[in-house]
N, C-alpha and C positions, 0 to 999 in steps of 0.2 A: 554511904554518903560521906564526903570529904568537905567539911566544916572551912567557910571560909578565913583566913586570918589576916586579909586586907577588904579594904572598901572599894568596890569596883566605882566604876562610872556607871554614870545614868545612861541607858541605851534608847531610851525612846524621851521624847519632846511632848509627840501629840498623847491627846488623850486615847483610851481604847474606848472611854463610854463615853459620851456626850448626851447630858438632857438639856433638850431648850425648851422653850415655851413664850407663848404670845397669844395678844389678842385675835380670833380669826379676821382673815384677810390683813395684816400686815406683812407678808408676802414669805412666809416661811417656807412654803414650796418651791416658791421663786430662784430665790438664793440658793434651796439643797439642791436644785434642777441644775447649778451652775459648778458644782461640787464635781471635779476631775474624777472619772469612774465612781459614781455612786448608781447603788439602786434603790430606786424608791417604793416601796412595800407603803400604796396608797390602801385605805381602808376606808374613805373619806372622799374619795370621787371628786378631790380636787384638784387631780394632776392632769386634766386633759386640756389647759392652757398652756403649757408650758411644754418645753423641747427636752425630756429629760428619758435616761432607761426605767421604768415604771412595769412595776407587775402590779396587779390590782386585786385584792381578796378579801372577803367579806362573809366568810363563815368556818369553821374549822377542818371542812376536809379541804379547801383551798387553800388551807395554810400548811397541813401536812401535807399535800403536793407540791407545796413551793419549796418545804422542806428537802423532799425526796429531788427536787430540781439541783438543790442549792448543793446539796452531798453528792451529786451526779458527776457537775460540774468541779467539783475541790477534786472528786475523784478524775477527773480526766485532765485537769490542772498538775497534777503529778502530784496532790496533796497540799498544793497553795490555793489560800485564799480564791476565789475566783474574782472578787471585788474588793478594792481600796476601803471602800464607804459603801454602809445599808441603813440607810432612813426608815424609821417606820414612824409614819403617816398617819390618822395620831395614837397615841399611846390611851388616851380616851376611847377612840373606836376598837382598840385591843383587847382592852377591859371587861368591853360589853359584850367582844366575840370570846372571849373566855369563860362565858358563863355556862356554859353548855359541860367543857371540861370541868369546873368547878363543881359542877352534878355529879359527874361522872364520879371524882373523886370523895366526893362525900359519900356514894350512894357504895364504895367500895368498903368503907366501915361497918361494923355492927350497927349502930346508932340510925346509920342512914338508910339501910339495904330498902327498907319500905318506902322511902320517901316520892313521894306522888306529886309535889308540885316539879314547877320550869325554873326558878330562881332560887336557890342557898340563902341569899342575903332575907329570906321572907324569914328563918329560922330565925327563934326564938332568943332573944338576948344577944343576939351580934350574932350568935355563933357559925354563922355560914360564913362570915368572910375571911376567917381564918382558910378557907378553899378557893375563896375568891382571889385571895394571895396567892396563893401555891399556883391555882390556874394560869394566872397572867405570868407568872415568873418561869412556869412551864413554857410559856411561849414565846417571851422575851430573852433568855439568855441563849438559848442555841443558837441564833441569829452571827452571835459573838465567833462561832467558828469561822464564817463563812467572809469574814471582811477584817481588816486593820483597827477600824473606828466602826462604831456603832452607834448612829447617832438616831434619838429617840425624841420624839416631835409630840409635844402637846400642846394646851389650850392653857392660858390662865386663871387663876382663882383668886378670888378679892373677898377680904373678911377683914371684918373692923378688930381690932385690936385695942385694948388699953394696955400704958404701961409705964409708971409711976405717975399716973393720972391723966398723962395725956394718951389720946384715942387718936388714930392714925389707920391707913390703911395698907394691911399686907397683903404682899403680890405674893405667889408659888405656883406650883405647878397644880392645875386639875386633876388629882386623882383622890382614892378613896383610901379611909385615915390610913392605917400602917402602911398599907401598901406606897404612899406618897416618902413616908419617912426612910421603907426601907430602899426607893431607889434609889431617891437622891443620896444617901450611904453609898451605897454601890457605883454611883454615877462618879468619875473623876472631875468632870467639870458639869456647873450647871449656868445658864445664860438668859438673859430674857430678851426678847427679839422686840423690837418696837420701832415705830416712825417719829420721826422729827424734822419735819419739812421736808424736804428732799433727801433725807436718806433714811439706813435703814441699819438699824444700832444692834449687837447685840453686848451684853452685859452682865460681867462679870462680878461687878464689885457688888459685896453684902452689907446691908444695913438691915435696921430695925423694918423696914419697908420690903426688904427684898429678899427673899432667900435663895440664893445663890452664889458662887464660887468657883476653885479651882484647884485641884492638885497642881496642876502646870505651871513652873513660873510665870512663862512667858506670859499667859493669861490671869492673873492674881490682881484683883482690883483694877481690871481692863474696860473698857466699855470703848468699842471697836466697829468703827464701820464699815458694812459688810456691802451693801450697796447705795448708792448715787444717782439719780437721774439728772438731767440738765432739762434748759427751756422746752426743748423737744420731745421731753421725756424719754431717751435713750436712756436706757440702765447700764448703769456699768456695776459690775458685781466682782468682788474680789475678796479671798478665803487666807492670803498667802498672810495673815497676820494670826489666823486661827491656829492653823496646820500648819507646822515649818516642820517636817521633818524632812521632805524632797524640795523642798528651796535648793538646796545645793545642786540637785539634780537639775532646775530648771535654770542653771547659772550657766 
């Protein structure tokens, strides 16, 4: 290994992980639908109003055949990416299709060989989810081969907070305890997608209210609209404030 002795440039702009999250139906499908070569890894059966590339899976051997699709394809790609962008549709419904692995993986320990129920998380004192991690992050990062950005779609979660007396309410993402902490870790940018009359926000900047952020300058305390309707409700939907790293291309 030859040890660098200057400081390169930054070679990428965009993120490679993206988590967002929102309320259902403020149109987070809508907007990824609009997403230049994405595919959307629906789990949630809410992609069939929208004009987008959509595979649709809902248990775990449909997801190792989507696997074995997606390494097919890299491979007949001549080893690129097959896709820009891979959404997955929500990271909620991944969770719960993960649970099956999460079995699997306990039931390969000493501790677990015997175990007779359907759910880890029933084990005594938390200790099933410690597999309930491992499951979902089993299913979640290979995804990262197959596309530039990986962007990971969930629901939000609302809990009352105190802090130095006053009580307030915090927004994040819908998942289950560590596993919430260690995506966003992992995630380079995280966003909260929401409506505000006629458009359709999402949201960068972190407060005591919001937990979310950015590795990316360009997005660092941003809150960016993503789509637009008029009187007629035509949507007009646009990413190029998100993602710039082929703005130059489209110049």
């Amino acid at each position: 290994m030859i040890l660098p002795m200057k400081r390169r440039f930054s070679t990428k702009k965009d993120p490679n992980r993206m988590l967002i999250f929102g309320a259902p139906k403020t149109g987070k499908t809508t907007v990824l639908a609009h997403l230049e070569d994405c595919l959307i890894v629906d789990m949630e059966e809410g992609s069939d109003y929208v004009d987008a590339m959509v595979v649709k899976i809902d248990n775990l051997t449909q997801f190792k055949d989507l696997m074995k699709s997606l390494d097919d394809a890299k491979k007949a790609n001549d080893g690129k990416v097959p896709y820009r962008f891979i959404a997955l549709d929500t990271l909620t419904a991944l969770e719960e299709m993960s649970l099956p692995l999460a079995k699997q993986l306990y039931m390969q320990t000493p501790m677990g060989t015997n175990f007779q129920g359907n759910d880890v998380r029933t084990l005594a004192n938390g200790a099933g989810y410690l597999y309930t991690r491992a499951a979902f992050f089993k299913m979640v990062k290979p995804f990262e081969k197959y596309c530039d950005t990986l962007v990971m779609v969930g629901h939000v979660k609302e809990k009352d907070v105190t802090k130095e007396g006053d009580t307030f309410t915090e927004k994040s993402i819908n998942l289950t305890g560590k596993t919430k902490d260690i995506l966003c870790a992992w995630a380079d940018s995280i966003g909260l997608i929401y409506r505000e009359e006629n458009k359709t926000i999402i949201d960068f900047a972190p407060s005591d209210k919001l937990i979310v952020g950015s590795r990316q300058k360009h997005l660092i305390g941003q809150k960016i609209v993503l789509a637009e309707s008029d009187e007629n409700h035509n949507l007009t939907i646009d990413w190029d404030k998100v993602f710039i790293d082929n703005l130059d291309k489209k110049e």
